[in-house]
mmCIF file of the N, C-alpha and C atoms, coordinates in Angstrom:
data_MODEL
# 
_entry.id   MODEL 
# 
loop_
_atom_site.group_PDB 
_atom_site.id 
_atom_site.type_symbol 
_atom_site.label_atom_id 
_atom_site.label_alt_id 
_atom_site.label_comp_id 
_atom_site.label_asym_id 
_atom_site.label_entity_id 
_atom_site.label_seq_id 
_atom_site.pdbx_PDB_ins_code 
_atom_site.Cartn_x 
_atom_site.Cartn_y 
_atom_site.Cartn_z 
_atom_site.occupancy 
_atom_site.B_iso_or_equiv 
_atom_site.pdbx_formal_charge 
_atom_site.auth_seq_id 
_atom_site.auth_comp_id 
_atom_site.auth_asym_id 
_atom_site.auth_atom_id 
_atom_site.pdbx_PDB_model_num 
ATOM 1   N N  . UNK A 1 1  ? -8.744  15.285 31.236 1.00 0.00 ? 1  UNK A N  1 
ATOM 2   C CA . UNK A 1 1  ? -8.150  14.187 31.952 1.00 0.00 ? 1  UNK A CA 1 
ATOM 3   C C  . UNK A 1 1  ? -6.938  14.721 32.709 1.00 0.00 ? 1  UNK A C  1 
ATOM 4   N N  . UNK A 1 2  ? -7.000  14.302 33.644 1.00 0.00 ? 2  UNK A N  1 
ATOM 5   C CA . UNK A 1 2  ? -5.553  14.616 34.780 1.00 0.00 ? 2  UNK A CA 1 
ATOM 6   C C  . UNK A 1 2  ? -4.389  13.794 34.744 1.00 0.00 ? 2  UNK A C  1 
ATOM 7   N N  . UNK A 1 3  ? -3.239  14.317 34.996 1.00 0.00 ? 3  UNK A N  1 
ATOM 8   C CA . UNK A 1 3  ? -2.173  13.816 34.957 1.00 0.00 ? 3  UNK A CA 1 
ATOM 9   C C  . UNK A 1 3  ? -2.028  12.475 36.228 1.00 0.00 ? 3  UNK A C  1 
ATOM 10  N N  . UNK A 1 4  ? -2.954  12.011 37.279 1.00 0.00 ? 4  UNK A N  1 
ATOM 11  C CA . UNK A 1 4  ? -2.922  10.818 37.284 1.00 0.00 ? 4  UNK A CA 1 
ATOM 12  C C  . UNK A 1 4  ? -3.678  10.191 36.699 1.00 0.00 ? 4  UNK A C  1 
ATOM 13  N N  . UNK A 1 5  ? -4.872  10.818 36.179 1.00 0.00 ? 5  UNK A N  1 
ATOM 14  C CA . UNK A 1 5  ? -5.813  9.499  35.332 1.00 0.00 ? 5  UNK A CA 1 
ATOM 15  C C  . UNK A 1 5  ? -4.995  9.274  34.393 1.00 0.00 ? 5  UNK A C  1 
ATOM 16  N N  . UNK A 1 6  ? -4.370  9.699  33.673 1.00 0.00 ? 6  UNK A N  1 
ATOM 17  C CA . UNK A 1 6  ? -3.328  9.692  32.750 1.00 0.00 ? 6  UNK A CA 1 
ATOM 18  C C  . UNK A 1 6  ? -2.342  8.490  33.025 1.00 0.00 ? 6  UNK A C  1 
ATOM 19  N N  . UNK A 1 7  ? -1.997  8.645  33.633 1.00 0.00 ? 7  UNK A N  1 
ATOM 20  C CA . UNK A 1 7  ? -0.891  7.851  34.564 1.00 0.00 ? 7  UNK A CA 1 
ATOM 21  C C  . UNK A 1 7  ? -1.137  6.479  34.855 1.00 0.00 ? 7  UNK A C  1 
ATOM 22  N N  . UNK A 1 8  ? -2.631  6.123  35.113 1.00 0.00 ? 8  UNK A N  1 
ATOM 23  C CA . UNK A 1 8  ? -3.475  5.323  35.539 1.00 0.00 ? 8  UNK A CA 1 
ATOM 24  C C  . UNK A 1 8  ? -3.584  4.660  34.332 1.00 0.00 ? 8  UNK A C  1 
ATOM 25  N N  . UNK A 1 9  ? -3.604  5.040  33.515 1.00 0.00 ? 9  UNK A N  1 
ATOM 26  C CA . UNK A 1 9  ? -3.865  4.781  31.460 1.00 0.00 ? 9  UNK A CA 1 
ATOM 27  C C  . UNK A 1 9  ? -2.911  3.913  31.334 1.00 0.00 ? 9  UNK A C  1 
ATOM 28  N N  . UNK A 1 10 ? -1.538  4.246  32.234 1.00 0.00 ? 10 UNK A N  1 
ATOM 29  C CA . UNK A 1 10 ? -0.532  3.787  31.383 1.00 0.00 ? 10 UNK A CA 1 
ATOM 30  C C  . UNK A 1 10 ? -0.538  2.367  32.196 1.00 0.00 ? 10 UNK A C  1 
ATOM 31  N N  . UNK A 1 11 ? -0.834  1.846  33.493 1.00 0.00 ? 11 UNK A N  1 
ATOM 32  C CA . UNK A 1 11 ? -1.027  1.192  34.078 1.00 0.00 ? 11 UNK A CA 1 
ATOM 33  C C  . UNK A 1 11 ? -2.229  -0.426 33.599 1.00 0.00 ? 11 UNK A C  1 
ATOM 34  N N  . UNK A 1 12 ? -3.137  0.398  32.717 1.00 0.00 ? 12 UNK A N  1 
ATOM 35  C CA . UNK A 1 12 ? -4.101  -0.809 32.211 1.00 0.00 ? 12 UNK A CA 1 
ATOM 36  C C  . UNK A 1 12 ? -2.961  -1.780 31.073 1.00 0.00 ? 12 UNK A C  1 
ATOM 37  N N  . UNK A 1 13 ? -3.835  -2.897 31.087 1.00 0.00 ? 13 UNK A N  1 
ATOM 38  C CA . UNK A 1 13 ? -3.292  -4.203 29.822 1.00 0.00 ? 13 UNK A CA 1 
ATOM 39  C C  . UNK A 1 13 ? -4.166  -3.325 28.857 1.00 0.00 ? 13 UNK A C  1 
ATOM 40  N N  . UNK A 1 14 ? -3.737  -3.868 27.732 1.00 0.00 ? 14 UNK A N  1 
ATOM 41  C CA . UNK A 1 14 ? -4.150  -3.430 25.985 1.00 0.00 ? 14 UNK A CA 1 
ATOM 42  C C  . UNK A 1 14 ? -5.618  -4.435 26.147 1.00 0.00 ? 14 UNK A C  1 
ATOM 43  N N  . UNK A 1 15 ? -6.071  -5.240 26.969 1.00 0.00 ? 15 UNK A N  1 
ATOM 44  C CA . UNK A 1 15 ? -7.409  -5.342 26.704 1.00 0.00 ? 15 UNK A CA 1 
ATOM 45  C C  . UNK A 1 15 ? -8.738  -4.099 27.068 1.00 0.00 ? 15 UNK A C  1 
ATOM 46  N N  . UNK A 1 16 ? -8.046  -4.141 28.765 1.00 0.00 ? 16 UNK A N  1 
ATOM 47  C CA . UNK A 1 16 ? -8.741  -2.657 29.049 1.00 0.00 ? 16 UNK A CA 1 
ATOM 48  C C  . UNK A 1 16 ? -8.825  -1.834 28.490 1.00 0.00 ? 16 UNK A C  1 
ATOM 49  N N  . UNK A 1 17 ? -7.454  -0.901 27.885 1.00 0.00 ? 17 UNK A N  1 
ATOM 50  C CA . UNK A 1 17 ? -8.021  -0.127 27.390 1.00 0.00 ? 17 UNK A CA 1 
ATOM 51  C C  . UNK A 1 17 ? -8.043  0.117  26.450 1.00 0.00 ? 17 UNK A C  1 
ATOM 52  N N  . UNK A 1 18 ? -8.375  -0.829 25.136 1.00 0.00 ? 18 UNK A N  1 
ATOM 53  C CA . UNK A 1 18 ? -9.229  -1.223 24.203 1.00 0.00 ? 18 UNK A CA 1 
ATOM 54  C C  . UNK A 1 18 ? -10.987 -1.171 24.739 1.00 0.00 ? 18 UNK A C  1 
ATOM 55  N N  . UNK A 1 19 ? -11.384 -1.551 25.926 1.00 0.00 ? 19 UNK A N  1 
ATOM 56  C CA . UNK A 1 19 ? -12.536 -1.576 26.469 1.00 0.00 ? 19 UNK A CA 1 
ATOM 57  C C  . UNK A 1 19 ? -12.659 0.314  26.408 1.00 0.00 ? 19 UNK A C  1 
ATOM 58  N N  . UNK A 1 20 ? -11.851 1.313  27.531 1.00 0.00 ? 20 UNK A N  1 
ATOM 59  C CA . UNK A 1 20 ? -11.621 2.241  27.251 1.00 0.00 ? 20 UNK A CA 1 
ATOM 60  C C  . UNK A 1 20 ? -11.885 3.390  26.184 1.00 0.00 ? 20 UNK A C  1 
ATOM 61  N N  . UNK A 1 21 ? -11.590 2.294  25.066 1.00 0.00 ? 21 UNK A N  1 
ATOM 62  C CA . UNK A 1 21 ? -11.346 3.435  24.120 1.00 0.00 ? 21 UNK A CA 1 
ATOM 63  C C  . UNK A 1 21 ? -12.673 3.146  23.388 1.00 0.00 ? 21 UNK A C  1 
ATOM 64  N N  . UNK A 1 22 ? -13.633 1.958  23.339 1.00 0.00 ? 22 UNK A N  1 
ATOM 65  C CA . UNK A 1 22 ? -14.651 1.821  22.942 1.00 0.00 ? 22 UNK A CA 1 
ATOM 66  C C  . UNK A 1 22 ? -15.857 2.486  23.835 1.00 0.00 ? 22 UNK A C  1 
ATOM 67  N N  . UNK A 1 23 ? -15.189 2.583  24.795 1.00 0.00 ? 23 UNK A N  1 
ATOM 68  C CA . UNK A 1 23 ? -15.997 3.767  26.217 1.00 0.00 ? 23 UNK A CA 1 
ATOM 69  C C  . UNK A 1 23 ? -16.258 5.200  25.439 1.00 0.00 ? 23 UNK A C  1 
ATOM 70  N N  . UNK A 1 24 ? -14.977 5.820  25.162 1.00 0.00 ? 24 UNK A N  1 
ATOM 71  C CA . UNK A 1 24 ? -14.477 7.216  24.659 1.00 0.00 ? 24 UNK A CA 1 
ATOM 72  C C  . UNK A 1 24 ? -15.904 7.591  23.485 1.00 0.00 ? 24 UNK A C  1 
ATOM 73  N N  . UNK A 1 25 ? -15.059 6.137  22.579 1.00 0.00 ? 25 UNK A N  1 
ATOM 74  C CA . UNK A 1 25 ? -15.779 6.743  21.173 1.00 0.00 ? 25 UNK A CA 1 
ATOM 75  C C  . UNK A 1 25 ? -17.115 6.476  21.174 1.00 0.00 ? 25 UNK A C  1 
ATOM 76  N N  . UNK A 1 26 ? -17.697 5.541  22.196 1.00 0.00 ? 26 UNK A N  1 
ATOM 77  C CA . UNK A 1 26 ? -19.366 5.647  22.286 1.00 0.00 ? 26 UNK A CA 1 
ATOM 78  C C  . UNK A 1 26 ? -19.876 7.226  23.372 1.00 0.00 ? 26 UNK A C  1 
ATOM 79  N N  . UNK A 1 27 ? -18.815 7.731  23.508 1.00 0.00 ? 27 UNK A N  1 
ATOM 80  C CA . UNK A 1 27 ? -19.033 9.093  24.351 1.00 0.00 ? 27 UNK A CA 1 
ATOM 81  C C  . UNK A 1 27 ? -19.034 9.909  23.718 1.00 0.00 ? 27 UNK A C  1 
ATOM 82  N N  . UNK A 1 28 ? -18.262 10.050 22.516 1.00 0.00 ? 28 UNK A N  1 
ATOM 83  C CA . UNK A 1 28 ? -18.032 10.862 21.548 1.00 0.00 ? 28 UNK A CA 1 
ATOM 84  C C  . UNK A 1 28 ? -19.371 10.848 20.447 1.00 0.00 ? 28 UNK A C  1 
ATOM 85  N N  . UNK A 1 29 ? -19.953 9.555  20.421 1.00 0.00 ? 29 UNK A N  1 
ATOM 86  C CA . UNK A 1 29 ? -20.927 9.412  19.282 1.00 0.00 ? 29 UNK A CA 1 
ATOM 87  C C  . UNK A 1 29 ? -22.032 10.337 19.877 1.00 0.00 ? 29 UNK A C  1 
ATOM 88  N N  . UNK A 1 30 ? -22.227 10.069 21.415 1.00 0.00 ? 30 UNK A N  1 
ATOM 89  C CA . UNK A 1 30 ? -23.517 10.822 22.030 1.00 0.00 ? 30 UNK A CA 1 
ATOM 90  C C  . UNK A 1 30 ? -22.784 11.789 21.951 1.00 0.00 ? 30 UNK A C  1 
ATOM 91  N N  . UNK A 1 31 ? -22.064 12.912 22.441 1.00 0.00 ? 31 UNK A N  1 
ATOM 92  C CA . UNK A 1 31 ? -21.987 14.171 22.436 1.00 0.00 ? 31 UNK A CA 1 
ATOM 93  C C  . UNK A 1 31 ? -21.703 14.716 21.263 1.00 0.00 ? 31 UNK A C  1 
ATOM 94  N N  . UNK A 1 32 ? -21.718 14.079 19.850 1.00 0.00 ? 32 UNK A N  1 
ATOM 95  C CA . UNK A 1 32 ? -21.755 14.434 18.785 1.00 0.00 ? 32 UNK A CA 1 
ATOM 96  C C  . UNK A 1 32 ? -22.846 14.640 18.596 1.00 0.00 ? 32 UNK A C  1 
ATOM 97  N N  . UNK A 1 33 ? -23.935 13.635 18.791 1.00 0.00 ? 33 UNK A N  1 
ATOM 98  C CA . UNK A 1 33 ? -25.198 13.523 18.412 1.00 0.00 ? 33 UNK A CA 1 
ATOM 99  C C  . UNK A 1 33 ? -26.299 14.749 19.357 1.00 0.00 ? 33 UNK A C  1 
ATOM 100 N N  . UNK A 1 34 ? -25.608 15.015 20.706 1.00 0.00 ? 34 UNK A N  1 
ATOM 101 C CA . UNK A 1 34 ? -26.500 16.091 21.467 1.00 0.00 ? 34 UNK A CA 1 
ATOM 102 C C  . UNK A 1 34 ? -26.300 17.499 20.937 1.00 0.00 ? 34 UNK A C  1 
ATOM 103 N N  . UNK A 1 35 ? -24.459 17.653 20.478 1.00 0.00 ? 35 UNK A N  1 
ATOM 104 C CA . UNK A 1 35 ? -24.594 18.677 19.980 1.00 0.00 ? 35 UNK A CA 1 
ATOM 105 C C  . UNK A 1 35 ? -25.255 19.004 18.331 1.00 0.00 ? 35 UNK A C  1 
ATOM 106 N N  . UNK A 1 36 ? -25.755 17.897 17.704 1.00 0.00 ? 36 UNK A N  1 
ATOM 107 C CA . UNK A 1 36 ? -26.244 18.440 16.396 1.00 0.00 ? 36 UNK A CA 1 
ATOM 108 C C  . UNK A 1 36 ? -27.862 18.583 16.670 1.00 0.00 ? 36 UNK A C  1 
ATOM 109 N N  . UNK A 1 37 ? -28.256 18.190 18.120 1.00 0.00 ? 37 UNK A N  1 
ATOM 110 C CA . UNK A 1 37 ? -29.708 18.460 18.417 1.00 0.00 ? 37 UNK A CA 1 
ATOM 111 C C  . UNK A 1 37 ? -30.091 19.650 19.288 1.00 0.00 ? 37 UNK A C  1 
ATOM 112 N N  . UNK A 1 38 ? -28.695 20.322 19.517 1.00 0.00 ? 38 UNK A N  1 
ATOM 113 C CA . UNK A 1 38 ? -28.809 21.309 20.026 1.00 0.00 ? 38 UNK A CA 1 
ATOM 114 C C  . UNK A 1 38 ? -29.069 21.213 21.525 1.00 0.00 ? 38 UNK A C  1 
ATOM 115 N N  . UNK A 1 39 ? -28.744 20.207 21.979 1.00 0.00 ? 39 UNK A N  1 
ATOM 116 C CA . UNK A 1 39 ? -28.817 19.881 23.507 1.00 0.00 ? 39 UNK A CA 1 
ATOM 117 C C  . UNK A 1 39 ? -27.445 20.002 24.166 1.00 0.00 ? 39 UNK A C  1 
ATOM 118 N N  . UNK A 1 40 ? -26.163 19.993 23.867 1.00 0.00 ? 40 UNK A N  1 
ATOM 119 C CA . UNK A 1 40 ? -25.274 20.275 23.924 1.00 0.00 ? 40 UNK A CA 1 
ATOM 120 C C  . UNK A 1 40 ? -24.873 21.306 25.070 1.00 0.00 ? 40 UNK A C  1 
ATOM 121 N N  . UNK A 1 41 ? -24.598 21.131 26.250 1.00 0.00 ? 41 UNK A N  1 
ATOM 122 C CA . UNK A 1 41 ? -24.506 22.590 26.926 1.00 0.00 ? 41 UNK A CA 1 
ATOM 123 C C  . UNK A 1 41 ? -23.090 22.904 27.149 1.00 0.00 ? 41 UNK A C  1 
ATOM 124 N N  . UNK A 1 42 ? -21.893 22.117 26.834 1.00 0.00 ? 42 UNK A N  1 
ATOM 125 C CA . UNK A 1 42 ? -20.711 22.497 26.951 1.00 0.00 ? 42 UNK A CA 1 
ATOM 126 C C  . UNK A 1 42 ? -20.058 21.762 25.560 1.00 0.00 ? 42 UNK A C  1 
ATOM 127 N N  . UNK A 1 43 ? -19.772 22.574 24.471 1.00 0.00 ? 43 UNK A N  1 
ATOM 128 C CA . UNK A 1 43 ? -19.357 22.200 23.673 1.00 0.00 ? 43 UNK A CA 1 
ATOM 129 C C  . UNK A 1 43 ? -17.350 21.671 23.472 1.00 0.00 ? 43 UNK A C  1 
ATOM 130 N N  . UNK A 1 44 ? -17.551 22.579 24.547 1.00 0.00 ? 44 UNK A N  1 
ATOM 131 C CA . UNK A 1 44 ? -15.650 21.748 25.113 1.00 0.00 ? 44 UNK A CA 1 
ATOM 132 C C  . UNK A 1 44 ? -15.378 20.242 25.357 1.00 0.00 ? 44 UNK A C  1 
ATOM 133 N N  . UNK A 1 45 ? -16.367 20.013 25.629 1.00 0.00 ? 45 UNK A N  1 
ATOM 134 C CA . UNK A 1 45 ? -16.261 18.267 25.968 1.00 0.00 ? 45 UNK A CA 1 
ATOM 135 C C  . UNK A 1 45 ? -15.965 17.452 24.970 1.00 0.00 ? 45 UNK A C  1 
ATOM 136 N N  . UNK A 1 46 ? -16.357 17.868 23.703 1.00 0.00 ? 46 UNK A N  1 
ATOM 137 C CA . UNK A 1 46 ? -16.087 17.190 22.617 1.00 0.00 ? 46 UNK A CA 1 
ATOM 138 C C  . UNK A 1 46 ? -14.748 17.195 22.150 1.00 0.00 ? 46 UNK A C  1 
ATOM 139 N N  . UNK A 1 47 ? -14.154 18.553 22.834 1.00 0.00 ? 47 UNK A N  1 
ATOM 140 C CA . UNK A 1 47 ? -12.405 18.328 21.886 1.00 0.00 ? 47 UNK A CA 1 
ATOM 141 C C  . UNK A 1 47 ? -11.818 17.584 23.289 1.00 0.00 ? 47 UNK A C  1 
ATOM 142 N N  . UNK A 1 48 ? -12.472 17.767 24.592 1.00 0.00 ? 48 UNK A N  1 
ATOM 143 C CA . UNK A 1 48 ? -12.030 16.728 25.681 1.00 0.00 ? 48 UNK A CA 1 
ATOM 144 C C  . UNK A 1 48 ? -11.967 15.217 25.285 1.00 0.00 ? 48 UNK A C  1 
ATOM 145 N N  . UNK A 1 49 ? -13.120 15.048 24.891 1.00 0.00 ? 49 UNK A N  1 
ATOM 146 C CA . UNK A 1 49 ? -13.215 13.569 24.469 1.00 0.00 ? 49 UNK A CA 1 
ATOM 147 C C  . UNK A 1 49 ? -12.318 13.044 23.263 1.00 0.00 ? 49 UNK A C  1 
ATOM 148 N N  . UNK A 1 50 ? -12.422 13.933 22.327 1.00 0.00 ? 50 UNK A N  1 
ATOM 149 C CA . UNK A 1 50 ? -11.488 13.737 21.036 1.00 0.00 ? 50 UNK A CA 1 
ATOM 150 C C  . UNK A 1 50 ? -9.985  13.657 21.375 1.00 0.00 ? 50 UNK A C  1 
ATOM 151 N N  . UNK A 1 51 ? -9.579  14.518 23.010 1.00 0.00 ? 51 UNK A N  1 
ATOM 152 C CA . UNK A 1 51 ? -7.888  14.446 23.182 1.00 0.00 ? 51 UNK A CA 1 
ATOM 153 C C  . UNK A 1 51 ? -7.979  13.195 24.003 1.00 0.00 ? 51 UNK A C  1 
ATOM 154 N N  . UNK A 1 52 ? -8.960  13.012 24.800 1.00 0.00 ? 52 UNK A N  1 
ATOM 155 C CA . UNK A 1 52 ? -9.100  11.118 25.566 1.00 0.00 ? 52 UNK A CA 1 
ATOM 156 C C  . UNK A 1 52 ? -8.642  9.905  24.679 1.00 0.00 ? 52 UNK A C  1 
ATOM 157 N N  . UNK A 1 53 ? -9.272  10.282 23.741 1.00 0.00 ? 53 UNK A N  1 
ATOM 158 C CA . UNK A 1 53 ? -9.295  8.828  22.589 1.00 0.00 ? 53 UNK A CA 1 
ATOM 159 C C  . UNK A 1 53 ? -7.901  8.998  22.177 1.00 0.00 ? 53 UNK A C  1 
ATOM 160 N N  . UNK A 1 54 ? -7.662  9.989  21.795 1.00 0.00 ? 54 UNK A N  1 
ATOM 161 C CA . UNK A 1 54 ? -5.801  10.078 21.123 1.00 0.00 ? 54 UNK A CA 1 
ATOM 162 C C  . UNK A 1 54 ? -4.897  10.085 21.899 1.00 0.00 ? 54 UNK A C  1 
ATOM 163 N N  . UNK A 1 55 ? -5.035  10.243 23.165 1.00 0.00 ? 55 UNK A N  1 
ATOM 164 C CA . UNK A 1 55 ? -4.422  9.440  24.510 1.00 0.00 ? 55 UNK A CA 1 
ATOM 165 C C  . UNK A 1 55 ? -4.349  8.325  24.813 1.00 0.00 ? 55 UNK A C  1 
ATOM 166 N N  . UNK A 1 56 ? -5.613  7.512  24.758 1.00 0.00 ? 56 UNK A N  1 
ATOM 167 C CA . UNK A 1 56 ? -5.432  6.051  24.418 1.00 0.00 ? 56 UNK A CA 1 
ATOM 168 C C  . UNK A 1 56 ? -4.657  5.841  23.826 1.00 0.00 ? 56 UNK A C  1 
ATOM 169 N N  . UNK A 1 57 ? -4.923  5.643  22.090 1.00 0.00 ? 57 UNK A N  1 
ATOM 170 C CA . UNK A 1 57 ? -4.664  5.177  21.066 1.00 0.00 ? 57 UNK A CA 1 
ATOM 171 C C  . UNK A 1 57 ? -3.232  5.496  21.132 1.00 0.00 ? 57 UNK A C  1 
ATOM 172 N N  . UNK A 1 58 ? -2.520  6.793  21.501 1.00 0.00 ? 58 UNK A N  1 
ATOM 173 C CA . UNK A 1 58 ? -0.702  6.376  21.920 1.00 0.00 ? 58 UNK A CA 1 
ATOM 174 C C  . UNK A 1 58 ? -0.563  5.132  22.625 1.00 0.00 ? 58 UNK A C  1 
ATOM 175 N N  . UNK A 1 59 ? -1.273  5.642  24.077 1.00 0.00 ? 59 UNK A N  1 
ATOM 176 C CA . UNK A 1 59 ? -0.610  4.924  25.044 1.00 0.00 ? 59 UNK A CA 1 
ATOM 177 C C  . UNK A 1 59 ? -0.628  2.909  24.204 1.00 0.00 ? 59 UNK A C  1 
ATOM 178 N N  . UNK A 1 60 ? -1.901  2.472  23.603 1.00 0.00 ? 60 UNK A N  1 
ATOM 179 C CA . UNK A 1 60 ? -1.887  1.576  23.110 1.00 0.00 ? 60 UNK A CA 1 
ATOM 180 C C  . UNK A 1 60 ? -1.015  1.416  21.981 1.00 0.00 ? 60 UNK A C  1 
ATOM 181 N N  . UNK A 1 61 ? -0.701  2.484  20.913 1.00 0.00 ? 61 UNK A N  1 
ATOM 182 C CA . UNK A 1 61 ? 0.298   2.359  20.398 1.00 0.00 ? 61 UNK A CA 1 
ATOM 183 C C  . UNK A 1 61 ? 1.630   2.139  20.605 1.00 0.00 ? 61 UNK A C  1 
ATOM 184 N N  . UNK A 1 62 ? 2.167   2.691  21.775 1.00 0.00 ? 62 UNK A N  1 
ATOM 185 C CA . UNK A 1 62 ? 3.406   2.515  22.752 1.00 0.00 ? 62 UNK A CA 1 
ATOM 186 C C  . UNK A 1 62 ? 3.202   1.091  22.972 1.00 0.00 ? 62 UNK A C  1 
ATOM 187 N N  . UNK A 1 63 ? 2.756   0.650  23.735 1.00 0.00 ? 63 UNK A N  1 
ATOM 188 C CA . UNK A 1 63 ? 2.415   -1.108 24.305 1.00 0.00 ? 63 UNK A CA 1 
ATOM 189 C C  . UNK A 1 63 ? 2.756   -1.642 22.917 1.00 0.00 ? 63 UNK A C  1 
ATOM 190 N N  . UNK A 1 64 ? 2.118   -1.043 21.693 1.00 0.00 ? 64 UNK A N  1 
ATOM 191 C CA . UNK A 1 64 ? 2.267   -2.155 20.495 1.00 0.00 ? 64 UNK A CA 1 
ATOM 192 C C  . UNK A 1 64 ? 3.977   -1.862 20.540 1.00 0.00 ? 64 UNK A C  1 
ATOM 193 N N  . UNK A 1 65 ? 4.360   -1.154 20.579 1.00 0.00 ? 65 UNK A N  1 
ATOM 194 C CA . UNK A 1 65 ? 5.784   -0.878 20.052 1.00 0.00 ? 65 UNK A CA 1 
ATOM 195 C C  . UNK A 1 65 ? 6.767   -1.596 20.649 1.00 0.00 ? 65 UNK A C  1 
ATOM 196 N N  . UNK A 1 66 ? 6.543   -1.344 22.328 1.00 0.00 ? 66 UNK A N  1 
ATOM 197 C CA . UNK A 1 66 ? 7.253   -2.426 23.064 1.00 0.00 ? 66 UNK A CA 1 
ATOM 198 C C  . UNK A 1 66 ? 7.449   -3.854 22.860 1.00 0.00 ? 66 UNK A C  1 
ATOM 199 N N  . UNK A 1 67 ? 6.155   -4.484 22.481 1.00 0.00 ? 67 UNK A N  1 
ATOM 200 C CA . UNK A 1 67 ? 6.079   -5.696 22.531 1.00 0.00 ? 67 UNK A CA 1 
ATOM 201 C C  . UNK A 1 67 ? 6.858   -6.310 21.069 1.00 0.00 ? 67 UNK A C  1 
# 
């Protein structure tokens, strides 16, 4: 993720990206699931996806904090 998609993160309401983060972790379930079938052709994506979701989950944690 890039430092404006990033940026862009911080910009959504806590409904979006709650939507977002249910995006991530259904991305994460398939590229979990391709790489245990051995279909997998870039196994980097998975610690990509794993640092996406914990990007959220601040940025939504921050919003909780503010409020």
């Amino acid at each position: 993720m890039k430092a404006k998609e990033i940026q862009e993160l911080h910009n959504l309401s806590e409904q979006e990206l709650n939507v977002k983060l249910a995006e991530l972790k259904e991305e994460l379930f398939n590229l979990r699931f391709r790489h245990a079938t051995g279909q997998l052709e870039n196994p980097v994506s998975l610690r990509n996806c794993k640092r996406d979701i914990a990007r959220v989950q601040t940025i939504l944690r921050q919003k909780e904090l503010k409020a």
